[in-house]
C-alpha positions in Angstrom: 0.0 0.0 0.0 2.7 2.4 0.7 2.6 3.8 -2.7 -0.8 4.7 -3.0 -0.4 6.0 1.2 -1.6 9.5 -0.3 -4.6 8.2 -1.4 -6.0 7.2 1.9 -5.8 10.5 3.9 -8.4 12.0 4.8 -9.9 15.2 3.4 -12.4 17.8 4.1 -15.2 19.1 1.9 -16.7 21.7 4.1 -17.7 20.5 7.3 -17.6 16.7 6.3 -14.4 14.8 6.6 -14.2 12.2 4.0 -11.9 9.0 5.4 -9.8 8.5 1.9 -9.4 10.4 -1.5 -12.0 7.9 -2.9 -15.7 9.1 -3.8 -18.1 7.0 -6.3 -18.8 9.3 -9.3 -22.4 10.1 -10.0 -24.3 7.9 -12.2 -28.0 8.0 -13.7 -30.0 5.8 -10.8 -32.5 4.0 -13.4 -34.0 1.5 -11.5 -33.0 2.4 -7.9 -36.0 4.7 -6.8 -39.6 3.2 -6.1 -43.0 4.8 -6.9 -43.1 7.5 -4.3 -39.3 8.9 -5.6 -38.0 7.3 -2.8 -35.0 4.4 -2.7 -35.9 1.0 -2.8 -34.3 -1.9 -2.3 -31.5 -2.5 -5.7 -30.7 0.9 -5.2 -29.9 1.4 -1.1 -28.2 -2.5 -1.6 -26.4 -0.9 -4.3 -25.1 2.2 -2.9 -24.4 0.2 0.5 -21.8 -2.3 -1.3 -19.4 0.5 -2.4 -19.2 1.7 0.9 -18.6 -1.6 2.5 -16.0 -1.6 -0.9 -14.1 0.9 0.8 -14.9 4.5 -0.8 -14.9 7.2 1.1 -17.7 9.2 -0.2 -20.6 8.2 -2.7 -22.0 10.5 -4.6 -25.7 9.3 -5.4 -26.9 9.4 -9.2 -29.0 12.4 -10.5 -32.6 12.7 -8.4 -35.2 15.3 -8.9 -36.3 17.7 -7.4 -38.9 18.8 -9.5 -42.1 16.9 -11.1 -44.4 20.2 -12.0 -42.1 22.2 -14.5 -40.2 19.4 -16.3 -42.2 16.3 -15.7 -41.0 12.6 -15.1 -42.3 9.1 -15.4 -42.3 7.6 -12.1 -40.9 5.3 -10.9 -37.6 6.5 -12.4 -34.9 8.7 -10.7 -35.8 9.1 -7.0 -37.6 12.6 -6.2 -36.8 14.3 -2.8 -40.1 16.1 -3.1 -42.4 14.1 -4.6 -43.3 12.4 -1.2 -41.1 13.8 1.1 -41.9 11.0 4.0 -41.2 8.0 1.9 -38.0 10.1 1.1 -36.7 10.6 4.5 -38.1 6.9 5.4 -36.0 5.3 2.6 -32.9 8.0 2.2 -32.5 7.7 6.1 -32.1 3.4 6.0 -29.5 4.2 2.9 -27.3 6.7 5.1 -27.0 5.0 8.0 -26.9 1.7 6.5 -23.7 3.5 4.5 -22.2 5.8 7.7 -21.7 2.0 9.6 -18.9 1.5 6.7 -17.6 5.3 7.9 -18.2 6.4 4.3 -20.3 10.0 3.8 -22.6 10.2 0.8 -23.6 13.3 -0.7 -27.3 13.5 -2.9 -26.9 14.4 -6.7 -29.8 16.9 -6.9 -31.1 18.1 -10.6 -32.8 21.1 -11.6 -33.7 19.4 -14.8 -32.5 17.9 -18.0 -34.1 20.6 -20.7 -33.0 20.4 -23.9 -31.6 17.2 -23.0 -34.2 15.1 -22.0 -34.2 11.4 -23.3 -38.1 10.5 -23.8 -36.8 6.9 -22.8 -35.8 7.6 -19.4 -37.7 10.5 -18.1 -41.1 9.8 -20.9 -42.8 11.8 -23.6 -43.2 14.7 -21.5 -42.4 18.5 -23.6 -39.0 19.9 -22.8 -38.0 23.3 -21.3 -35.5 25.3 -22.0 -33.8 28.9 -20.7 -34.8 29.9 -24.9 -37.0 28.5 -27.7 -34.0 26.3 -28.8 -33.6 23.0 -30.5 -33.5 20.0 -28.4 -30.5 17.6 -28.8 -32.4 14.2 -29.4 -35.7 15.5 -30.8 -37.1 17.5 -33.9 -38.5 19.5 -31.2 -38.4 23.7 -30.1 -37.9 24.1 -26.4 -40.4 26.0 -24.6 -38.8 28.7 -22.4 -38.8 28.6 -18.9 -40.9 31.4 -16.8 -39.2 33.1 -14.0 -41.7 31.9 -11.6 -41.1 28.8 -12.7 -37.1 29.2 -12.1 -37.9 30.6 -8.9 -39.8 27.7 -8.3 -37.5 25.1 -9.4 -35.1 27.1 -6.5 -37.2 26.6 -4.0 -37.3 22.9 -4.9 -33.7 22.2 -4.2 -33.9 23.8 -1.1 -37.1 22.0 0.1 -35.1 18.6 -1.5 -31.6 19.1 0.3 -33.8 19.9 4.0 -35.4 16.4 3.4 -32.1 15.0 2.6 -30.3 16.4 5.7 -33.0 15.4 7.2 -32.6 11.8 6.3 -29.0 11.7 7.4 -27.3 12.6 3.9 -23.9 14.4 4.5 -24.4 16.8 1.6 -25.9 17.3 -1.6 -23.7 17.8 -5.2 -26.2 20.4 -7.6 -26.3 18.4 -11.0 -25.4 21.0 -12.8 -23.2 23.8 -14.5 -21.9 20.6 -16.5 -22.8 18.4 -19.7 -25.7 20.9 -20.9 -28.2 20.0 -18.7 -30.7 22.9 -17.8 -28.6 24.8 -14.8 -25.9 24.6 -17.5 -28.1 25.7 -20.3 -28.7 28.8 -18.5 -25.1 29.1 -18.1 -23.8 28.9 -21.8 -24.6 31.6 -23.8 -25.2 29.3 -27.1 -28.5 27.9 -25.0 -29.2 31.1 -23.1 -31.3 34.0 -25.4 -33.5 35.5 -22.5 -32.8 39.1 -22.1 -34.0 39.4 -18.4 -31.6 39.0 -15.2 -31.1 35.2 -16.0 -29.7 36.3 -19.6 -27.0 38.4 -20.9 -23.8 38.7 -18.7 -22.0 35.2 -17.3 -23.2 36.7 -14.0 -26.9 36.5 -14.8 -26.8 33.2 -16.5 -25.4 31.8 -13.7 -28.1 33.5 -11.6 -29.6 30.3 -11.7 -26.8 28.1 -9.9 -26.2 31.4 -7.4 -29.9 31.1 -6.2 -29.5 27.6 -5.9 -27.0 27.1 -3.7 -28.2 30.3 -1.3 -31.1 28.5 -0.8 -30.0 25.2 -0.2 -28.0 27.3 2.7 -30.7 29.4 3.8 -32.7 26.0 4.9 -30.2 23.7 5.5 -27.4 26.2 7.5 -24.2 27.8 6.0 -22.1 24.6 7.1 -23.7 22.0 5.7 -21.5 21.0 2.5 -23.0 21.9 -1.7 -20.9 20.8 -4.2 -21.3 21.5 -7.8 -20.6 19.0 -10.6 -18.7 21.5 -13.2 -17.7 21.9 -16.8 -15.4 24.4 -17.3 -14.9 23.2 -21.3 -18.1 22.2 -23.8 -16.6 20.9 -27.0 -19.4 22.0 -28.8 -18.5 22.7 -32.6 -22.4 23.9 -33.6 -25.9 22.4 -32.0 -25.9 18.3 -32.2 -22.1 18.6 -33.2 -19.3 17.9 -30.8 -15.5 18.4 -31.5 -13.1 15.1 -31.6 -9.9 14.9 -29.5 -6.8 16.6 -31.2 -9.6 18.3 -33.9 -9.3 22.6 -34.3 -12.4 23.9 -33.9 -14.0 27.2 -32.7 -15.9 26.6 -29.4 -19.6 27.5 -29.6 -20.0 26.3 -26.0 -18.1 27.3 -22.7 -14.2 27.5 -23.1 -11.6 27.5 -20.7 -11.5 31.5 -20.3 -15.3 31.6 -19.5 -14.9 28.4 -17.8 -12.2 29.7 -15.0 -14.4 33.0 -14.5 -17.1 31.0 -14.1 -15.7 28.7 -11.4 -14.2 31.5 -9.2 -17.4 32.9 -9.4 -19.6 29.8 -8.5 -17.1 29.3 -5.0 -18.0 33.0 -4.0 -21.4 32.2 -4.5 -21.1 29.4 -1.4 -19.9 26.2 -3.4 -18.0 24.4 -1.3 -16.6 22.0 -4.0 -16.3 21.5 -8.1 -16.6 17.9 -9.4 -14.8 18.8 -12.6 -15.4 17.5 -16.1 -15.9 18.6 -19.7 -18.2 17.7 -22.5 -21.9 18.2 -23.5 -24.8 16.2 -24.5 -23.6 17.7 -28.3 -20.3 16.0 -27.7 -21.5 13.8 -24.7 -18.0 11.1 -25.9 -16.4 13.8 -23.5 -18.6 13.6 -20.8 -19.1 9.9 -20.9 -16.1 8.6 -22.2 -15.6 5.4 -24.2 -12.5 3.6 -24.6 -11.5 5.5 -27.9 -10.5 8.3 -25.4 -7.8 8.6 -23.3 -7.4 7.4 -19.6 -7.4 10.5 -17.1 -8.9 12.9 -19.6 -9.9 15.5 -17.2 -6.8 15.7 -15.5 -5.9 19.0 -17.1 -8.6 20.6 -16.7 -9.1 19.8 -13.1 -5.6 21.3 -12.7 -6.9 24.1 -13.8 -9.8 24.2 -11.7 -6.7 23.6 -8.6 -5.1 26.5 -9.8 -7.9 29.3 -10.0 -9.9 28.2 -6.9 -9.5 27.3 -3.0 -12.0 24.3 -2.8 -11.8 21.0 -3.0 -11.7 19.7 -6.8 -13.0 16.4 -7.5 -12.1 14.3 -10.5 -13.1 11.1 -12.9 -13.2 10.3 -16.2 -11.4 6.8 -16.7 -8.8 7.5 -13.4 -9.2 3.2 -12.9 -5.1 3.0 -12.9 -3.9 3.4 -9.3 -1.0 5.3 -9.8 -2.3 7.6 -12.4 -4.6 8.4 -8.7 -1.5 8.8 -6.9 0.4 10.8 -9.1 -3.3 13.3 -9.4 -3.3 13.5 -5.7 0.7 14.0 -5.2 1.2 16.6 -8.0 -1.9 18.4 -6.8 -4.4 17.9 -10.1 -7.1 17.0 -7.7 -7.9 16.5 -4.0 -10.2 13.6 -4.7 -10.2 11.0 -7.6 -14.2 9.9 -8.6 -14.6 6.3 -9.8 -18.0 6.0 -11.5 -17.7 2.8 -13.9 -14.6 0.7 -12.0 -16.9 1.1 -9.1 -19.8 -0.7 -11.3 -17.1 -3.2 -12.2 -15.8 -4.1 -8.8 -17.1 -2.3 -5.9 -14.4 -3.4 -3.8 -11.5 -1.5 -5.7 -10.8 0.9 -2.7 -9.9 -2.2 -0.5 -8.4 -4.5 -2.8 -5.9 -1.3 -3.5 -5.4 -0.4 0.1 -4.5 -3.9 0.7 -2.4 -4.9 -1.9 -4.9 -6.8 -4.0 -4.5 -4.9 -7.4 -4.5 -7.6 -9.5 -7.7 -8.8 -8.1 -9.5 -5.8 -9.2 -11.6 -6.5 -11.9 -11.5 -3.8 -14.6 -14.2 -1.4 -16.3 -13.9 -2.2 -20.1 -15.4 1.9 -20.6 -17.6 0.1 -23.5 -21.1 1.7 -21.6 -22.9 -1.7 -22.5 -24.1 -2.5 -19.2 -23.9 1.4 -18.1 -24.8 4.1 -20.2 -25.8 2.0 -23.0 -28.2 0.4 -20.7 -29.4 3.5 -19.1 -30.3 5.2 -22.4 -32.4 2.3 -24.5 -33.6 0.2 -21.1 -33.7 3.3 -17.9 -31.3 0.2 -16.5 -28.4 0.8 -14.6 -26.0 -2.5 -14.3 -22.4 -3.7 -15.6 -21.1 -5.2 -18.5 -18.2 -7.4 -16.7 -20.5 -7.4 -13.2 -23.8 -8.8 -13.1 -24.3 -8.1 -9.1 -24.3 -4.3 -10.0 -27.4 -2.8 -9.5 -29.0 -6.5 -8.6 -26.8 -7.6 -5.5 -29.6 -8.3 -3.4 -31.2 -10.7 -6.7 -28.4 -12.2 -7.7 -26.5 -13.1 -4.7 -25.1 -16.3 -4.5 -26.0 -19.2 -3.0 -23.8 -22.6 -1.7 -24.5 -25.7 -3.6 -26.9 -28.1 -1.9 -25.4 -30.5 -3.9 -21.7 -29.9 -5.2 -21.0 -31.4 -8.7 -18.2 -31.6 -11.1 -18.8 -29.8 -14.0 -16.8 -29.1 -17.1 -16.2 -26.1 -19.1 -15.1 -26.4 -22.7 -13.6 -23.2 -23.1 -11.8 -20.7 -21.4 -13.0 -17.4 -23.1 -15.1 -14.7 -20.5 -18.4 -16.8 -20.5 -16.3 -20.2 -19.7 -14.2 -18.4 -16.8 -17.3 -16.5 -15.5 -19.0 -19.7 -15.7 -16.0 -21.1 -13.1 -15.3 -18.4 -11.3 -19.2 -18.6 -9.9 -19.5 -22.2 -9.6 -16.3 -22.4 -7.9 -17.0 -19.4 -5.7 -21.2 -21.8 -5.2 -18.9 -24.8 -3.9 -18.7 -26.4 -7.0 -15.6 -28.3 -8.5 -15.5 -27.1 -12.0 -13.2 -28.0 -14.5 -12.2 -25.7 -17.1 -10.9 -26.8 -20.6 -9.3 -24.4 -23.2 -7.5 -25.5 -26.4 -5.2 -22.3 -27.0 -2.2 -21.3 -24.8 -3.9 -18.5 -22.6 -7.3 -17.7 -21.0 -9.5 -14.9 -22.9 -11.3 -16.1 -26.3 -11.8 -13.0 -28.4 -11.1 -10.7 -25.7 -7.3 -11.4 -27.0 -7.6 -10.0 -30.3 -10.0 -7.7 -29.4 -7.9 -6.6 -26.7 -5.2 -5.5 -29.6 -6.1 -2.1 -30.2 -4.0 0.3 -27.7 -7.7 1.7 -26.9 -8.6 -1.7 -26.3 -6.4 -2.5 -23.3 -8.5 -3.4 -20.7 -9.8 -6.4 -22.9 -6.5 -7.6 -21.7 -7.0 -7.0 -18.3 -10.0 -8.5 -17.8 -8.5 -11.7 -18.9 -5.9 -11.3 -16.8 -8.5 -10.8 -14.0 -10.2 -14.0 -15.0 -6.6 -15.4 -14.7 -5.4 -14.3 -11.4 -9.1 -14.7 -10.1 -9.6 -18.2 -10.8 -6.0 -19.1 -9.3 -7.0 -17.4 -6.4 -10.1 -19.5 -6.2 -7.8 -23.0 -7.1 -9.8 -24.0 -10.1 -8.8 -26.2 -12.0 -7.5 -25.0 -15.8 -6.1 -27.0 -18.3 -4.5 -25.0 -21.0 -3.6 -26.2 -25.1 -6.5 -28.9 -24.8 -9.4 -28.9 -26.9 -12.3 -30.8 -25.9 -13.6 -33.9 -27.3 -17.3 -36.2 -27.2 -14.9 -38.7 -24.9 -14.5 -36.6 -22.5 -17.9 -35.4 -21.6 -19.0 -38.6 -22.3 -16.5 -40.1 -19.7 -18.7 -39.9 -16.7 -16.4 -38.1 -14.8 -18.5 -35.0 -14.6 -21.8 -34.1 -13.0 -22.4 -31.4 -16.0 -21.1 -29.8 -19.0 -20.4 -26.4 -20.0 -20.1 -25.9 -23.7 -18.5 -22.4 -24.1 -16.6 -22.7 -27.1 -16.8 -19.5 -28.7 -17.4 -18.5 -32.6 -15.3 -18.5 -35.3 -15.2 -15.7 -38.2 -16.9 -15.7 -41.0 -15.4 -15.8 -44.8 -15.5 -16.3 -48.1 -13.6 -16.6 -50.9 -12.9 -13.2 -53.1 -10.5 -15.1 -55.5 -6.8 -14.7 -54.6 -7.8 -15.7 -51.2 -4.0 -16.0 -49.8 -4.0 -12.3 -49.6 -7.7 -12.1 -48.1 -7.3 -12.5 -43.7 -9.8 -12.5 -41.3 -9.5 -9.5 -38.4 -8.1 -11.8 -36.0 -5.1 -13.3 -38.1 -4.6 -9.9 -38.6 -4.6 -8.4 -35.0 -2.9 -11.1 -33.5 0.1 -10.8 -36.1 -0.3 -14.1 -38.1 -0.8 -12.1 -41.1 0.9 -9.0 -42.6 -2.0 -6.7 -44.2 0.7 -4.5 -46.2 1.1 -0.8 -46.4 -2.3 -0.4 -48.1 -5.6 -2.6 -47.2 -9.7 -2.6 -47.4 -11.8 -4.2 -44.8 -14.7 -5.5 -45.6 -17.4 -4.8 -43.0 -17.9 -1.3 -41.0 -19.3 -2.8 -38.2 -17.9 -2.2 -34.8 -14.9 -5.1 -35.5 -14.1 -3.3 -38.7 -14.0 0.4 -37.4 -12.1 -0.5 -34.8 -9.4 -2.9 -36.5 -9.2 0.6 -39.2 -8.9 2.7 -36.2 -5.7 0.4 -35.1 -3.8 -0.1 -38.5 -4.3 3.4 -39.1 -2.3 4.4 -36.2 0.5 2.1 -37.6 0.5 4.6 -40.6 -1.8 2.0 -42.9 -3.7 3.0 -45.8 -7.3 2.0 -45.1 -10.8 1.4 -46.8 -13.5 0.3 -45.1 -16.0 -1.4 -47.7 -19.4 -1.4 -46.1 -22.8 -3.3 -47.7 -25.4 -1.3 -45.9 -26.0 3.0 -45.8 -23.9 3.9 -42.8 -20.9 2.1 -40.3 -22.1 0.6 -37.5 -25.6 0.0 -39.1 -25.9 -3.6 -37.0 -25.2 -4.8 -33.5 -23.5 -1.1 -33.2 -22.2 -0.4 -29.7 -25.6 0.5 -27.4 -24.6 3.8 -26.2 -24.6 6.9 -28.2 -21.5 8.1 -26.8 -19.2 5.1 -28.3 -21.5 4.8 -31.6 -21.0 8.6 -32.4 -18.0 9.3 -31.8 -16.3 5.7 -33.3 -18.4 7.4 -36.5 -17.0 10.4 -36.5 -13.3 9.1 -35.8 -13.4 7.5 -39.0 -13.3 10.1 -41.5 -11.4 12.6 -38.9 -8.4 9.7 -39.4 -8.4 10.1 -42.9 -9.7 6.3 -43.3 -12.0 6.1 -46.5 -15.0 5.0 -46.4 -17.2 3.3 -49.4 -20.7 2.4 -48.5 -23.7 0.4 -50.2 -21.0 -1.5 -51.6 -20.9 -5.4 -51.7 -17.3 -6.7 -52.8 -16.7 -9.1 -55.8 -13.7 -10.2 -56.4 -10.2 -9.8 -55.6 -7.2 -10.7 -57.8 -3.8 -9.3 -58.4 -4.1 -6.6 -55.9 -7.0 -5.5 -57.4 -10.5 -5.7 -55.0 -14.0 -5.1 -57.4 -16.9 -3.7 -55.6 -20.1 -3.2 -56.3 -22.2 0.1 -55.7 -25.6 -0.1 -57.0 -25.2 -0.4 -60.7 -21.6 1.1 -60.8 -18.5 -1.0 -60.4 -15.3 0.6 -58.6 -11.6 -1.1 -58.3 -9.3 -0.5 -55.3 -5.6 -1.3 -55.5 -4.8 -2.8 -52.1 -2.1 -5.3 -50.5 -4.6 -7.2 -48.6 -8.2 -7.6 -47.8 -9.3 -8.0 -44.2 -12.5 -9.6 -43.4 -14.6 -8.2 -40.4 -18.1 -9.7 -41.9 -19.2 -11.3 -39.0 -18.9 -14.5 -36.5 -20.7 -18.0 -36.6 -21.4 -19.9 -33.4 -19.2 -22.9 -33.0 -21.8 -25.1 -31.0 -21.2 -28.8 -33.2 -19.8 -30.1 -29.6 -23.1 -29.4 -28.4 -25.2 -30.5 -30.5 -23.6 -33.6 -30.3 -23.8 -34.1 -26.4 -27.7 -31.7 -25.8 -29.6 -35.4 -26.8 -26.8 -38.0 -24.7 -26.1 -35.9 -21.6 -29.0 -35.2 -18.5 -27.2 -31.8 -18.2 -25.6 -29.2 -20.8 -25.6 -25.7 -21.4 -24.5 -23.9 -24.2 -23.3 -20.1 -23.7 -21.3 -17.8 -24.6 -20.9 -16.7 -28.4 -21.3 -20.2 -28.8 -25.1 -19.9 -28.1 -25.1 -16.6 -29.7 -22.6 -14.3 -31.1 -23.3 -10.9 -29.3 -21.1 -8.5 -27.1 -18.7 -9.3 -23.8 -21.4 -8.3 -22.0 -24.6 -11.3 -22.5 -22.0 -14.1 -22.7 -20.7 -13.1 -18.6 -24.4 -12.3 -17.8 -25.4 -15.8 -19.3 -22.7 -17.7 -18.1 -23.6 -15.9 -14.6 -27.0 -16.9 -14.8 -26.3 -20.5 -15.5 -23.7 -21.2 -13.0 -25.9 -19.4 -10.6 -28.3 -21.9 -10.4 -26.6 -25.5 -11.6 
């Protein structure tokens, strides 16, 4: 531990001492608030297990505390208002049940999403707006907030923060001058055209957040700790359009000038803390970020933040690597380092770190399957590479009545899931896998530079299940005999996919995207892929960085057409990264033939040739399930899962595998 010793000092946001630099990011509670707005039981279990994980301070997800002016389906996000008893009743068995780990936890209060509003979380209800403006997701004007209906929406947050003191909360965070949502629209002067005191100067658009937090003081006293989750920088090249990272662009949002005004002004106004970020919903790949941007991406801007004001400065935004945390605390970037997603992924990572365990912890892949993909097509909150998140109290597991020997053919993440749960039930499984390491197609997925942490979860699923003593035996494929031996209770076919191809012509130059990434094949200096799905962008993404010349040959209108990546934020901006990295793009186009370096393609009634060293194909997986199929009608018990049973994302074949070895 000694070299992460900085990270568990304590520090003070106002009057609240927080036991370690540790606090669990804010993330959209879908699913953790009941009928009345209040907690129920997912979401208090699901708060509680971070704590007991070891973080200092959780920040709750985003609650309301208005349901006149901006209306919300219920049950969604809980409502500190909307019945204030069931609030208190519910808030105060979350905050005790998380001060008996010595953790504090703050409420994330909203004043309202406005021209961000996604109809399938919050319902069809009309947006609001500071202005008559566009709304980001809909074909849809805005109507303009009243002042009696601002001053209403004030008096909200301080009737909402009195209930939540009351219920034992140790402060509230005001979601927020950040990511565009409505306090922030008044703030930026692209979404703010009013022309009375909340419009004009930075002052009066940030009238708004000043009222706020004066309020929240009035009832709740001057000592009682509001933090503000901040944006000093919007990336916003035009409405709907966000910039890229390294891309030169004139910013239409807040930039860092306005941003540091803004910040020293908001702490005079009675902030006691800034929970920095960047980004907007018009370039929400900053705010959420995917794997296609860097780790620690707000570091520099919460230096900044140090630098130009005297509170406490919070920070996220991929900060999953321990000593990038110690080095932000040491060279003063930030005071405390937020962990939203690694704390969905393991929500023990503060005590595996403080005692040595790093290895142990398992790691957030930033693909926003389970997370923010979830949240935005389901109004589900869970975890690609965790299935407890968000369900611990459902899914917890049970000892084996009856332990049986079961084995696994294959060792990719639904085979090793698969064992790490029955082993962890009592079981004895057995775990079979015919190449030299543990991982399936997270090893060639895990290729890409941006795709590190592929790796490290199959290192996890290493080091976890030699923790655990289960048995693995690597370089051995599994045959009928064997599961037909009678030497095992059960079998577990997990045995993955295999690509799909087909012949172009001079097939000795045409690879699939595996040969390719894993080095068994040399694409040359100039090569097409065929397919733009999310294999293919992200395999032209990689060679492209090694100074390639690539095409991506595409059958359908757009990239990512089918089985794209579920949230927005890694969809649009893998989309836009494309073209911005110069890599060409042809689509409606089915390939023909290749032959003497020549690839034929088809586009409509027009033919086109491309001169290439290499074609790379990227078209697609088939599930290799023939061991099964052989054993479903001879053995009493055998389960088929992974991309095996179906060829999908990381995330269904651990939740499958989960779901079977929870209940064998």
């Amino acid at each position: 531990m000694n070299s992460y010793q900085q990270l568990f000092t304590p520090i003070r946001i106002g009057n609240c001492t927080v036991k370690n630099r540790f606090a669990m990011a804010p993330m959209g509670p879908l699913g953790l608030a009941d009928a009345e707005g209040g907690f129920n039981q997912r979401g208090i279990d699901y708060y509680t297990e971070r704590a007991k994980g070891g973080t200092g301070l959780i920040i709750t997800g985003v609650t309301f505390v208005d349901n006149k002016v901006e209306k919300h389906g219920m049950p969604n996000c809980p409502c500190s208002t909307y019945n204030p008893v069931q609030f208190v009743r519910t808030g105060r068995e979350l905050t005790e049940r998380i001060h008996a780990y010595n953790a504090r936890i703050f409420l994330q209060m909203s004043g309202g999403f406005g021209r961000v509003t996604i109809p399938t979380n919050l319902g069809e209800f009309p947006p609001v707006a500071p202005s008559p403006i566009q709304h980001r997701w809909l074909d849809k004007t805005c109507r303009e907030l009243t002042v009696d209906e601002i001053l209403y929406i004030v008096k909200q947050f301080g009737e909402g923060a009195y209930h939540a003191k009351r219920a034992g909360f140790d402060g509230v965070q005001i979601h927020a001058v950040h990511e565009g949502y409505l306090i922030d629209q008044f703030a930026i002067a692209l979404f703010n055209q009013r022309t009375d005191e909340y419009g004009g100067s930075l002052e009066n658009r940030l009238r708004f957040a000043r009222q706020i937090v004066e309020e929240i003081k009035k009832r709740c006293g001057a000592d009682f700790p509001v933090t503000l989750r901040y944006s000093p920088k919007s990336f916003i090249k035009d409405l709907r359009d966000g910039a890229l990272p390294g891309e030169v662009f004139e910013e239409k949002g807040r930039d860092i000038p306005e941003g540091i005004e803004a910040a020293k002004l908001l702490v005079r106004y009675g902030y006691d803390a800034l929970d920095v970020d960047v980004g907007s919903y018009d370039a929400w790949w900053w705010s959420h970020p995917p794997m296609y941007q860097e780790k620690g991406l707000y570091r520099p801007y919460a230096k900044l933040m140090k630098e130009s004001v005297d509170v406490p400065i919070l920070c996220a935004g991929r900060m999953d690597n321990p000593d990038m945390a110690a080095r932000a605390i040491a060279e003063g970037v930030c005071d405390i380092v937020s962990l939203g997603r690694p704390l969905l992924a393991d929500p023990d990572y503060v005590n595996k770190l403080r005692s040595g365990r790093t290895k142990l912890i398992r790691p957030c892949l930033s693909c926003q399957e389970g997370c923010m993909g979830r949240i935005q097509e389901y109004s589900a909150l869970n975890c690609a590479v965790n299935p407890h998140a968000c369900r611990e109290r459902a899914t917890m597991l049970t000892p084996a009545l009856r332990p049986k020997k079961v084995l696994i053919a294959g060792g990719g993440a639904a085979g090793c899931e698969a064992a790490r749960v029955l082993k962890l039930r009592g079981h004895e499984p057995v775990l079979y896998e015919k190449s030299d390491r543990l991982g399936g197609n997270l090893i060639p997925g895990g290729v890409p530079d941006f795709k590190e942490d592929d790796h490290a979860l199959a290192a996890w699923y290493t080091e976890t299940l030699k923790a655990l003593s289960v048995e693995v035996h690597l370089n051995t494929a599994v045959d009928e005999a064997l599961c037909l031996s009678g030497d095992f209770d059960a079998v577990i076919v997990a045995t993955g996919s295999t690509p799909k191809v087909f012949s172009l012509g001079d097939d000795n130059k045409v690879f699939t995207a595996a040969e390719v990434l894993l080095g068994k094949k040399d694409p040359g200096a100039n090569t097409v892929i065929i397919g733009g799905g999310l294999v293919g962008c992200e395999l032209a993404l990689w060679l492209k960085e090694q100074g390639k010349q690539v095409t991506i040959v595409e059958a359908l209108h757009k990239l990512l057409a089918v089985n794209g990546p579920l949230c927005h934020a890694n969809s649009e901006m893998l989309e836009k990264l494309v073209p911005f990295k110069d890599i060409e793009l042809k689509t409606c186009a089915q390939a023909q033939s290749f032959k003497d370096g020549v690839l034929e393609i088809k586009r409509g009634q027009e033919t086109e040739r491309i001169v290439c060293d290499s074609v790379i194909l990227a078209v697609g997986y088939r599930e290799n399930n023939a061991l099964y199929q052989s054993l479903e009608p001879r053995l009493p018990e055998v389960h088929l899962l992974g991309d095996a049973r179906r060829v999908s994302n990381i995330m269904y074949a651990i939740w499958d595998a989960f779901e079977v070895a929870s209940h064998l």
